[in-house]
Structures are given as C-alpha cells and as structure tokens.
BAFI-3210 file (N, C-alpha, C; in Angstrom, 3 decimals, decimal comma, padded with zeros to 6 digits):
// residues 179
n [1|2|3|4|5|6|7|8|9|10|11|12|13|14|15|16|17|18|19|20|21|22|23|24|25|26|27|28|29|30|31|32|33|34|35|36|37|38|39|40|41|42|43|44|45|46|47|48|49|50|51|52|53|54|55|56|57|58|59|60|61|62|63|64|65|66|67|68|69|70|71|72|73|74|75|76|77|78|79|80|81|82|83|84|85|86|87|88|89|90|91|92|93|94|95|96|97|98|99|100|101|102|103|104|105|106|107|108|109|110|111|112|113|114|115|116|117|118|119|120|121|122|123|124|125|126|127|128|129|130|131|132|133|134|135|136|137|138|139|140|141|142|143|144|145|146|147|148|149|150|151|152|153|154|155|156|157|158|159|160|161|162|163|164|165|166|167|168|169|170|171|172|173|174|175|176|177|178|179]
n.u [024,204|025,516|028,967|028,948|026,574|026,962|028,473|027,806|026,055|027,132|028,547|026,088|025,352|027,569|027,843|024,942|025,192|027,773|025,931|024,207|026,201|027,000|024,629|024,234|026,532|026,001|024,304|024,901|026,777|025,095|023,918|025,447|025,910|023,756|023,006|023,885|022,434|020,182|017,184|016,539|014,196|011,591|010,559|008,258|007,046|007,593|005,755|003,172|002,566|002,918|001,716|002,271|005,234|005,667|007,658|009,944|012,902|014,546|016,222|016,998|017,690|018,794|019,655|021,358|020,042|019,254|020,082|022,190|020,987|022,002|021,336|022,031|023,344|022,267|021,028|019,127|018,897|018,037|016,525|016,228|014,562|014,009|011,916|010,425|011,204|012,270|012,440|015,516|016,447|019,881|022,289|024,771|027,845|027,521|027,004|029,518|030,445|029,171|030,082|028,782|026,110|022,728|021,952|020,770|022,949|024,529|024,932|023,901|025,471|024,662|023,449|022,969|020,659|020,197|017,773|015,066|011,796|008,981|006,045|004,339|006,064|006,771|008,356|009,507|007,148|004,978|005,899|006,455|009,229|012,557|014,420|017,748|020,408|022,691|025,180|025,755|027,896|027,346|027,922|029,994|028,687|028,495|029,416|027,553|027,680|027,219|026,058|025,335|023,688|024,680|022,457|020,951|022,737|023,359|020,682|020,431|022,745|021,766|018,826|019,894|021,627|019,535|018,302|020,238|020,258|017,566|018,046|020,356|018,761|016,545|018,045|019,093|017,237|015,547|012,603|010,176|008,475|004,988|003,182]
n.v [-006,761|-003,733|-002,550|-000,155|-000,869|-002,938|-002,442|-000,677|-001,896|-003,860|-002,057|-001,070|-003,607|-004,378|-002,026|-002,670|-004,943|-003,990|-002,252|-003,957|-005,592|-003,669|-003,014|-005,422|-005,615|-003,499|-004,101|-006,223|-005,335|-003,579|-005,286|-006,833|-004,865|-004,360|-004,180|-001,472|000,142|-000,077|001,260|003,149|002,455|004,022|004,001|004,590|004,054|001,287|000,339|001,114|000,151|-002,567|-004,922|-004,961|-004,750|-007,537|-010,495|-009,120|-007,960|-005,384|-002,208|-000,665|002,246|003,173|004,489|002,805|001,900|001,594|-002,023|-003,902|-007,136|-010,367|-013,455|-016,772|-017,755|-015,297|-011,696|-009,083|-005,920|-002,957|-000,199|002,994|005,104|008,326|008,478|006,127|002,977|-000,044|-003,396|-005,948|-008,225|-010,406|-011,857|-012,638|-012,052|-010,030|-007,609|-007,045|-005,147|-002,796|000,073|001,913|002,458|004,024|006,030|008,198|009,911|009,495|008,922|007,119|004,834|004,822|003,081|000,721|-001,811|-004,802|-007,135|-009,631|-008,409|-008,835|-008,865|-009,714|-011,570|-014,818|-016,427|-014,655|-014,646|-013,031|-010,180|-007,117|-007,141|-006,927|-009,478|-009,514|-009,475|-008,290|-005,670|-002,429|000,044|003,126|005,841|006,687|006,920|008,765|010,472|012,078|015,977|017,417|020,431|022,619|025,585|028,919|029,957|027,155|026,367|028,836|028,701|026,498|026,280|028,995|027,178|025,075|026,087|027,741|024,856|023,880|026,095|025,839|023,276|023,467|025,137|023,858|021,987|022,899|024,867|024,167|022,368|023,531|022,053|021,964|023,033]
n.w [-060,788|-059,696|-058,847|-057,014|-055,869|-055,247|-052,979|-051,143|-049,983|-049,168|-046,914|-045,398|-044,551|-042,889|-040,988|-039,771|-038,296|-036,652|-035,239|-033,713|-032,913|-030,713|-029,192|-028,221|-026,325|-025,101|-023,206|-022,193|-020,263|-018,879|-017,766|-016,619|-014,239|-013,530|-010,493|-010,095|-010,872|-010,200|-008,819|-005,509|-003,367|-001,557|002,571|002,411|-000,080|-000,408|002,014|001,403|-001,109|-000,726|-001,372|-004,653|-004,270|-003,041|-002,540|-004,612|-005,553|-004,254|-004,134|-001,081|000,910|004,125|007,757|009,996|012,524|016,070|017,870|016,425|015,619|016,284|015,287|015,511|012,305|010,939|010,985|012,309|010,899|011,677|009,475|008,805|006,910|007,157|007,234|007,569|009,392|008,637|009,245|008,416|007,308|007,343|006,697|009,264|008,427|006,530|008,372|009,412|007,983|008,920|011,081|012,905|014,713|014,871|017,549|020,292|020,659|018,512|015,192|012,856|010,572|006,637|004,721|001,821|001,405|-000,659|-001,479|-001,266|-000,956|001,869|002,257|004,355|006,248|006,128|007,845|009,671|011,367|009,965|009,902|008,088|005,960|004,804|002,873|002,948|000,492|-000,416|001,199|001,206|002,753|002,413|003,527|006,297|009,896|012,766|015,868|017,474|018,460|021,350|022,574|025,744|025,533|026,365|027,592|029,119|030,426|032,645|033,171|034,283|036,700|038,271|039,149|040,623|042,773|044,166|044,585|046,175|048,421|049,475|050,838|052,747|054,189|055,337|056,508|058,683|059,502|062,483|062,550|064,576|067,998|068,387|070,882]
ca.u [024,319|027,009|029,780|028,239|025,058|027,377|029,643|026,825|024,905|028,244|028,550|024,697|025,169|028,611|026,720|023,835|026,174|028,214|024,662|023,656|026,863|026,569|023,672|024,207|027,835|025,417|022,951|025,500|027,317|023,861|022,952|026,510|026,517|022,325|022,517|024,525|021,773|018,581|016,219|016,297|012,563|011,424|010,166|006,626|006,988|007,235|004,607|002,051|002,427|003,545|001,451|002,994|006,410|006,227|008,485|010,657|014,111|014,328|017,079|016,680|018,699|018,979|020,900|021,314|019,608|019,330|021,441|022,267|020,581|023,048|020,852|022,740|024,428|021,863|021,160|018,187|019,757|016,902|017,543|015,762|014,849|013,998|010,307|009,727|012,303|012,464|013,587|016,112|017,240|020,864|023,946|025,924|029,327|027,833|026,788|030,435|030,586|028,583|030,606|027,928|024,361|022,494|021,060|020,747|024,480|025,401|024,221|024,580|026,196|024,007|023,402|022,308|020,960|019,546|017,006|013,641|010,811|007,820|005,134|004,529|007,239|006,131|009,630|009,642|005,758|003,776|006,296|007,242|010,881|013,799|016,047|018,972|021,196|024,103|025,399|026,974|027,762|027,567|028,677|029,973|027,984|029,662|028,894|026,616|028,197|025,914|026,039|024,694|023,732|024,773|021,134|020,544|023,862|022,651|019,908|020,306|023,063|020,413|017,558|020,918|021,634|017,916|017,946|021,227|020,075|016,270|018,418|020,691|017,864|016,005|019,152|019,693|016,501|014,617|011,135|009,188|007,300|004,004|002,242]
ca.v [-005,767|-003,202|-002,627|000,488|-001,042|-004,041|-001,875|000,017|-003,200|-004,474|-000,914|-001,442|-005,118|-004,037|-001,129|-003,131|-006,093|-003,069|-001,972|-004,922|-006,468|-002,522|-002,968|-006,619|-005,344|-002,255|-005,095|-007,759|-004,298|-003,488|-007,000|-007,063|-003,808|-004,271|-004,105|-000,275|001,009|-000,081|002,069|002,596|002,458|004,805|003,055|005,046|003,150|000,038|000,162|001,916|-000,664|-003,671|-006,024|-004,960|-005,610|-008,556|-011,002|-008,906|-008,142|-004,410|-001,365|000,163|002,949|004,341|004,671|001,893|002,519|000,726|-002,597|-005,182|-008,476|-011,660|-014,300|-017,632|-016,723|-014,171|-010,861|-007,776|-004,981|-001,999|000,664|004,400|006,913|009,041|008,512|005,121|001,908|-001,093|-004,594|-006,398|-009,889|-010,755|-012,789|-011,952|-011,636|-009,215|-006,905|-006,711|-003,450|-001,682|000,741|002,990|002,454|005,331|006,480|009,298|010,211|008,576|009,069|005,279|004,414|005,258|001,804|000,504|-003,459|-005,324|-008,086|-009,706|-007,874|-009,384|-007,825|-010,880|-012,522|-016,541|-017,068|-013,940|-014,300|-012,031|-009,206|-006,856|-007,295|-006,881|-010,713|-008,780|-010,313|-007,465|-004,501|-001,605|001,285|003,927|006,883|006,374|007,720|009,488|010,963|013,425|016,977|018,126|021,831|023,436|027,224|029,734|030,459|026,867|026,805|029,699|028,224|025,025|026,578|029,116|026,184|024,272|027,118|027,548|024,083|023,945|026,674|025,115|021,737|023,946|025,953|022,446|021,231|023,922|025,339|022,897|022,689|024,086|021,547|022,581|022,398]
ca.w [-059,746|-060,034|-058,367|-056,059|-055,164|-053,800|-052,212|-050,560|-049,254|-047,718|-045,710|-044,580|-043,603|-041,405|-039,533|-039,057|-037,633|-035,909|-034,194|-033,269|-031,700|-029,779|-028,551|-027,267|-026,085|-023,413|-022,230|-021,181|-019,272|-018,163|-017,044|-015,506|-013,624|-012,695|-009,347|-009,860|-011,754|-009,130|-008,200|-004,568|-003,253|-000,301|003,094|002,367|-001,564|000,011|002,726|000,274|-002,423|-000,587|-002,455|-005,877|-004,287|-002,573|-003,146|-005,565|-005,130|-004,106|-003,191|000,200|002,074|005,341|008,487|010,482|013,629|017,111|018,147|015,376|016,962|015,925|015,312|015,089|010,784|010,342|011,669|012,666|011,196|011,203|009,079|008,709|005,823|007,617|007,005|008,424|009,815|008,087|009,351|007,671|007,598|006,641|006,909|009,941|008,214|006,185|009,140|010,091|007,473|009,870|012,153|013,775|014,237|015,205|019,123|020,823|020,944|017,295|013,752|012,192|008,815|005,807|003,972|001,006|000,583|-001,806|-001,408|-001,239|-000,116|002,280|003,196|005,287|005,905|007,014|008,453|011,019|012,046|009,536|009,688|006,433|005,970|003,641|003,435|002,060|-000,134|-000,005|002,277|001,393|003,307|001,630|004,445|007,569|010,573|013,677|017,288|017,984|019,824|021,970|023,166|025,790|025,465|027,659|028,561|029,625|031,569|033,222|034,340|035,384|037,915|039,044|039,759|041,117|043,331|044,826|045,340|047,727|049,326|049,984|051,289|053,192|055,022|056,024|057,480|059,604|060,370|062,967|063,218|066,381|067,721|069,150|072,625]
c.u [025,635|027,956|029,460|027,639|026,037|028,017|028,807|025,993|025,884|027,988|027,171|024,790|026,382|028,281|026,120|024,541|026,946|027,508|024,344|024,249|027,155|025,949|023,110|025,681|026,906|024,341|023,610|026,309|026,332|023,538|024,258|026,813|024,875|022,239|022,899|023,300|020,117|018,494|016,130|014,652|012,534|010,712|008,663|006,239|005,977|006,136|003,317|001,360|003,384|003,174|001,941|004,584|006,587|006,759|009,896|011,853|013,718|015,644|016,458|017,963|018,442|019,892|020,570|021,034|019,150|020,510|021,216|021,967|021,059|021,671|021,376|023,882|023,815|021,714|020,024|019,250|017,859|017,913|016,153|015,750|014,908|012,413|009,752|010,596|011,601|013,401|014,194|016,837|018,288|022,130|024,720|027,032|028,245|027,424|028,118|030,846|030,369|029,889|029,899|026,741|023,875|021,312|021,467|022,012|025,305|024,518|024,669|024,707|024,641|024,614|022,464|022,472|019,767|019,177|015,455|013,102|009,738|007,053|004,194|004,987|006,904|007,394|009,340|007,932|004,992|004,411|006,980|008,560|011,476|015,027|016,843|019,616|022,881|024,048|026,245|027,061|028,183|027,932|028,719|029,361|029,601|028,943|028,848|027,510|027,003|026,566|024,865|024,388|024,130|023,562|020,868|021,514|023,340|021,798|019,500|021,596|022,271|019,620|018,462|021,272|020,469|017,742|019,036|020,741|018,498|016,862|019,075|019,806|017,108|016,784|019,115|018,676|015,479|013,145|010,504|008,684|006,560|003,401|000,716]
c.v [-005,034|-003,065|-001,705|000,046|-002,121|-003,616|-001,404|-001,238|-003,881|-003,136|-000,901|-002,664|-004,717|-003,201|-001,633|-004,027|-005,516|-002,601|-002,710|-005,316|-004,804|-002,314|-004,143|-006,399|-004,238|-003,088|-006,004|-006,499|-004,066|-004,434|-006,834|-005,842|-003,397|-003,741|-002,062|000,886|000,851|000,553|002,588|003,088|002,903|003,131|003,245|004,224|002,056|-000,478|000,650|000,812|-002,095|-004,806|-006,378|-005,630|-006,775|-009,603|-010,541|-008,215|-006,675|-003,997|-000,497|000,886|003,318|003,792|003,654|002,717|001,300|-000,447|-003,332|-006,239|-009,380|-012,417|-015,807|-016,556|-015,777|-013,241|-009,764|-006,985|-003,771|-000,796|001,902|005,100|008,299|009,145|006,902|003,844|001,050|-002,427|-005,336|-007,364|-010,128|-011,259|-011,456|-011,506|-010,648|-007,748|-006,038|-005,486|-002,869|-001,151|001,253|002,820|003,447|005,443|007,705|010,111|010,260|008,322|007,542|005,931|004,710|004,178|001,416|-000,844|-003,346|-006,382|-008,444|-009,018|-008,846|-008,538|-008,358|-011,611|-014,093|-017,015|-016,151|-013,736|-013,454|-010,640|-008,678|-006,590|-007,314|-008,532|-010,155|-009,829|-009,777|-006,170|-003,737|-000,521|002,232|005,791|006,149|006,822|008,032|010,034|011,910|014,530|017,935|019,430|022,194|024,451|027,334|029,837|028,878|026,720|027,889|029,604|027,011|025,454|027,900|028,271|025,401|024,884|027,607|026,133|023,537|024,793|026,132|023,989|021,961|024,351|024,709|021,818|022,116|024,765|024,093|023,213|022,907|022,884|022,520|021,725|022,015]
c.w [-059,939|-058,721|-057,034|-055,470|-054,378|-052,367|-050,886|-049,860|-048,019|-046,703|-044,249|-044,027|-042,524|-040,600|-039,115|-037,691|-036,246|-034,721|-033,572|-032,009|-030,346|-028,761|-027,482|-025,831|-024,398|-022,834|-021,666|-020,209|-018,709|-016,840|-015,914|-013,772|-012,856|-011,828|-009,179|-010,184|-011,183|-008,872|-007,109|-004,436|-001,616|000,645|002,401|000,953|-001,236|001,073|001,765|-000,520|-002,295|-001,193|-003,641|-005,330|-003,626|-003,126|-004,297|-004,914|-005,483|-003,134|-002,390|001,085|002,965|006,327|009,088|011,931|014,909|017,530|016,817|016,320|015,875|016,211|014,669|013,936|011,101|011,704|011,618|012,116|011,208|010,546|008,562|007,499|005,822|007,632|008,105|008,762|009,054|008,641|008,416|007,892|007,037|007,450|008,278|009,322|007,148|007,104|009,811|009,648|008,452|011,100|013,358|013,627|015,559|016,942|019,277|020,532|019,246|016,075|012,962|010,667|007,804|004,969|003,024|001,148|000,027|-001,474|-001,636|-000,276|000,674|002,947|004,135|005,575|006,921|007,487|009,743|011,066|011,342|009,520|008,486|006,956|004,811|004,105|002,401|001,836|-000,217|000,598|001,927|002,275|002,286|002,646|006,174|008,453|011,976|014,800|016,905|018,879|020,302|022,727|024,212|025,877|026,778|028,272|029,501|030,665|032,865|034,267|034,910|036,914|038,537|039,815|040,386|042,393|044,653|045,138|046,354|048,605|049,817|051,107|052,976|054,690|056,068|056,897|059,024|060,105|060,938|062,690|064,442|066,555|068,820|070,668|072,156]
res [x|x|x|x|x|x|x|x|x|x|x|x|x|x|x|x|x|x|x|x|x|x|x|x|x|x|x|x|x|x|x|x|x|x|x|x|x|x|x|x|x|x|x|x|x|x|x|x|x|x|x|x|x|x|x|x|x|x|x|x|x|x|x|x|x|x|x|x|x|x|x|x|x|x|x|x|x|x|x|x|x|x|x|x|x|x|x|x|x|x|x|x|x|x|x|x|x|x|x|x|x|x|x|x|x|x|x|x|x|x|x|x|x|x|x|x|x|x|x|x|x|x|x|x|x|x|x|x|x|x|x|x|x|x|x|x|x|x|x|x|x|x|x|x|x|x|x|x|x|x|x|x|x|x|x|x|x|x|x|x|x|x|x|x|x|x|x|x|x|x|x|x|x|x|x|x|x|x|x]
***
C-alpha cells in the first residue's frame, strides 16, 4: 500500500470517528435539553386523540384560570388555551410560581407543564387530566382595566336620574283613597 492511499484512509477513518463522536455529542445535548424542544399539544389535540395520548408524557400551555385548590402536597391547578380548560394535578410547592390566575378582573400567568396524560384518570374518578411533573411560567398575567364609555356613563346617570325622580314622586305624592 503506498504511502497516499494510507494517508488518505487515515483522513477517512478520523472524519468518520469525527462524525460519529458529532453526532453522539447533538443526541446526549438533545436527550439533555428534551424537555426544551417538546412539542406543546393543543387542549382540542388532546381531547380529539386522547386514546393515542394516554398515558404519555405531554407539553401543555395556558393561563391559569380560576382558584388553585391545595390538596394535602398536591394541587387543582386548571389551566386554558383558549379553546378548552384542562385539569391539572401537581405538587403544591410547585404551584407557588403562580402569581395570577385568571377571573373576571385578572388575566392569569401563561404556563407551561409537563406530564402524564389521562384520559381517565383512576385516581381522580374517570376524569382527563394532566399529573404534571414541572411548572413554568412562562408570562406573567395582570389586572384587567375596565373602562366605561362616555355613552354608557351617560346613561346609566339618565336611567339613575328617572329612577330618583320615580322614588321621589311616590314619596311625596299620596294616594287618594276611594269612597
């Protein structure tokens, strides 16, 4: 064998070697960084095609909406896509992220967890649920400012107005009685 062809076989065996340990080098970053690189899955997904996911470990976002219910450790959080709520089972201490969960008044936190799916869950009675495993928030939520127009201003002291003077008039005018 000459001196080229060896030379040339080493170069091909150290690239290959080079590729290899490359390609093992973006799958253990992969593997390590998994959870960054999930999917998240709508509520409409997961109700649709709850059979396919049950049991499988699945990302879910939305706003946290209603009260958080403390249960003993764990915790109710519900959380919104805007399409359909989702209950969600998880560790009290990690609920303590939460700032704002969303009512009338108050837009809740915008959260992402990660956990098993059920689309019967035999712990909470037959209900589909998320047992989360982690919580992030991913925006904070914040109070609602409510406005009201000039027009309804307007006319709620108008109809406010008409009804002092109705209350007014009753007070002060008697009734006849009759013979």
């Amino acid at each position: 064998m000459s001196h080229v062809t060896c030379h040339t076989s080493h170069v091909i065996l150290r690239n290959a070697i080079r590729s290899i340990q490359g390609a093992i080098l973006l799958g253990v970053v992969f593997l390590a960084l998994g959870k960054s690189f999930a999917q998240t899955i709508s509520s409409t997904e997961l109700i649709n095609k709850a059979k396919d996911y049950d049991g499988q470990t699945v990302v879910f976002q939305g706003e946290v909406i209603g009260e958080v219910m403390a249960r003993g450790e764990y915790a109710w959080v519900n959380l919104n896509d805007g399409k359909n709520a989702l209950g969600i089972w998880i560790k009290k201490d990690l609920v303590g992220k939460i700032a704002n969960t969303g009512s009338y008044k108050v837009i809740g936190d915008l959260v992402e967890v990660s956990g098993a799916f059920h689309r019967s869950c035999l712990v909470h009675g037959g209900d589909l649920d998320i047992h989360a495993e982690s919580l992030q928030v991913l925006k904070s939520g914040n109070r609602v400012k409510q406005h009201l127009s000039s027009h309804r201003q307007k006319l709620a002291f108008g109809l406010g107005t008409i009804l002092i003077i109705l209350w007014i008039s009753t007070v002060l005018i008697k009734p006849r009685k009759r013979k």
